[in-house]
N, C-alpha and C positions, 0 to 999 in steps of 0.2 A: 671366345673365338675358336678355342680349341675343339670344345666339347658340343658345343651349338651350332658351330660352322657360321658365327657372323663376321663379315666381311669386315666392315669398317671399324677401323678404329677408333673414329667418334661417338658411334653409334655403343662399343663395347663399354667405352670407360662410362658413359650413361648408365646403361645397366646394370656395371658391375659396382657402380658408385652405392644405384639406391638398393639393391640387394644387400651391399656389406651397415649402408645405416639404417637403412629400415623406416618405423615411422613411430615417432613418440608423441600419447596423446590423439593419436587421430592424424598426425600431421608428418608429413614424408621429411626428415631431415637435409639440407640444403647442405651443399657444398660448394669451394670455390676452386676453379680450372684450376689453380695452380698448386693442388693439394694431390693429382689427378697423376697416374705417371707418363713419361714420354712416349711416343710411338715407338723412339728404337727401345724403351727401357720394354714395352709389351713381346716388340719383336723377340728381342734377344730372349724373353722365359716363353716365348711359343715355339724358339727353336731349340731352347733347352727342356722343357714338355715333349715338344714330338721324338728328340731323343732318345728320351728318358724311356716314353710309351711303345716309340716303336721299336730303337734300336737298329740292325744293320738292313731291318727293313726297308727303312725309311732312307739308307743309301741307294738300296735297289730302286724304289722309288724314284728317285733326283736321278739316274742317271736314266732309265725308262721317261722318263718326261724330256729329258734333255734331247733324246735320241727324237722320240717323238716331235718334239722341237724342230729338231735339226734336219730331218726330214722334211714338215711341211716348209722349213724356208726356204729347203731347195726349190720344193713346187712354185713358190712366189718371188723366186727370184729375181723376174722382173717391176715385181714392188718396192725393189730394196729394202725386205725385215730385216729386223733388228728383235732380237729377243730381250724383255727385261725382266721385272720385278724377280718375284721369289726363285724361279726356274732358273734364273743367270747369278742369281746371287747366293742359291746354296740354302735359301730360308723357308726353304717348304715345309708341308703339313697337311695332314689329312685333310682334304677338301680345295688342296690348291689345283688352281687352274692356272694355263701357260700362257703367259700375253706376249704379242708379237705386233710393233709398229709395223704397218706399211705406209707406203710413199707414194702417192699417185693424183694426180688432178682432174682423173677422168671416173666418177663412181660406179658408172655403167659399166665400163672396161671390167674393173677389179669384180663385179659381180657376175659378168660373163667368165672369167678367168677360174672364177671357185666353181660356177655349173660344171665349167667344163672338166673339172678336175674330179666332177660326181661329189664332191663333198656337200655332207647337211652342212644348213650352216641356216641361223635366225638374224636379219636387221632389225638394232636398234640405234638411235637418235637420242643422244646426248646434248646437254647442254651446259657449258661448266665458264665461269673467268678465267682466262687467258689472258697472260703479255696486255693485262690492263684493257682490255675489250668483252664484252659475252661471244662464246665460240660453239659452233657446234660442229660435232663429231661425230663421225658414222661407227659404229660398233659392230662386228660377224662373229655370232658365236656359233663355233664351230664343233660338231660331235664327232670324238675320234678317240682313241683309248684314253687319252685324256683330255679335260673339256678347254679349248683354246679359244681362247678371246685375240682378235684382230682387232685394233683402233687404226682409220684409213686417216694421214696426215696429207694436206696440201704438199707438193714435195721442196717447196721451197723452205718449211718449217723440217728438212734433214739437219740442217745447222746448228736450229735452236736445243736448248739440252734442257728442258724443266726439270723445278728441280723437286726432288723428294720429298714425299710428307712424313717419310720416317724420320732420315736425321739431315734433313735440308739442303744436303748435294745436290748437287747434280747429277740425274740416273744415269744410270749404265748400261749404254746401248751395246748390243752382242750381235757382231755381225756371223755370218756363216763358218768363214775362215778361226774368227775368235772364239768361237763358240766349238769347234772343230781341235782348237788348242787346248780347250777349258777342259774337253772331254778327255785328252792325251793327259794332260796333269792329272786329274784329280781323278780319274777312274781307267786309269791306266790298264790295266788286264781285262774288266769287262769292255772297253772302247776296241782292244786289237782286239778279241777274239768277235765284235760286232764287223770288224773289219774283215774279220779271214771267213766267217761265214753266217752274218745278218743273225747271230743270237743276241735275245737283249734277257737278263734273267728273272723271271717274273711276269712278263709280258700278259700269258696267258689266264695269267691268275688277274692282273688288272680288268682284262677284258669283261672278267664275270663279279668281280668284289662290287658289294656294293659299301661305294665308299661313301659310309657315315660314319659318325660316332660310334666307337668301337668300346668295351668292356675295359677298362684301364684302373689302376692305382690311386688314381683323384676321384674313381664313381661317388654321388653325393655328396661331395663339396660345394659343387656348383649348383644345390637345388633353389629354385626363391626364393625367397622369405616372403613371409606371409603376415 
């Protein structure tokens, strides 16, 4: 997930399963789910990896995504976002993108709302279970120094709190004002001085990195097996 940039975590521990047993005889060795580790146990060494790799980089990072964040939710204010996954929670990585709920019953609206804003942005149509029914969701990915995914909620589903496929809470929705707090705590000098006169540190360097897999400490661990 780190070094490849794959998304899911079902998809990783597949991978990473038949790469570490390989294939005896001609035949791929078989494993069972529960041999396999947790989502939070992945999280928690991808966030002690990007650590490790990046160091006080990777702070620079989280707090330029957050800002980045916390800007577009002002533009969508009246979608009521909510920011979640890794950008609210502190558990980023190279390759993370910034997801932000909104709230509206009108899809037309919310796509005139981004034209107007000049932002790129791509629709995609999802289809997932839901609250015990099949649901489909509108998806906007939007291009801006970093890449922000929009999932558009009926507004009546502001209530409901699904829960996590990491460690099965309930996620953690981050409004404007909380998100505004988060920034006071935990980046306390870079957050005033973005206050006293719109620096954020690194900014410019994002705009041009291309962010892939980078030279690191683990190079050739992670090659196939064959």
């Amino acid at each position: 997930m780190y070094e490849e940039d794959v998304k899911e975590y079902f998809r990783a521990k597949r991978m990473a399963a038949k790469r570490v047993l390989g294939r005896v005889g001609g035949r791929r060795l078989r494993y069972r789910p529960k041999d396999l580790p947790s989502n939070g146990e992945i999280r928690d060494a991808l966030l002690h990896l990007s650590e490790l790799c990046e160091g006080d980089r990777r702070t620079q990072r989280l707090f330029a995504m957050r800002i980045t964040a916390l800007e577009a939710m002002k533009s969508l204010s009246d979608l009521h976002p909510r920011l979640i996954g890794s950008v609210s929670t502190g558990h980023i990585r190279r390759g993370s993108d910034i997801d932000i709920q909104v709230f509206c019953d009108d899809q037309e609206g919310v796509e005139t709302l981004l034209s107007s804003l000049r932002w790129t942005f791509e629709s995609e149509r999802t289809t997932i279970y839901k609250f015990g029914e099949i649901r489909e969701y509108q998806h906007y990915h939007v291009a801006d120094v970093f890449p922000i995914e929009l999932t558009l909620y009926d507004t009546r589903e502001q209530r409901f709190r699904p829960k996590s496929s990491t460690d099965g809470k309930p996620i953690v929705r981050v409004s404007v004002p909380a998100l505004e707090t988060l920034l006071m705590r935990e980046h306390t000098r870079s957050w005033q001085r973005y206050l006293d006169d719109g620096h954020v540190d690194g900014l410019d360097t994002w705009l041009t990195e291309q962010d892939g897999p980078q030279p690191g400490p683990f190079d050739g661990l992670l090659t196939p097996m064959t």
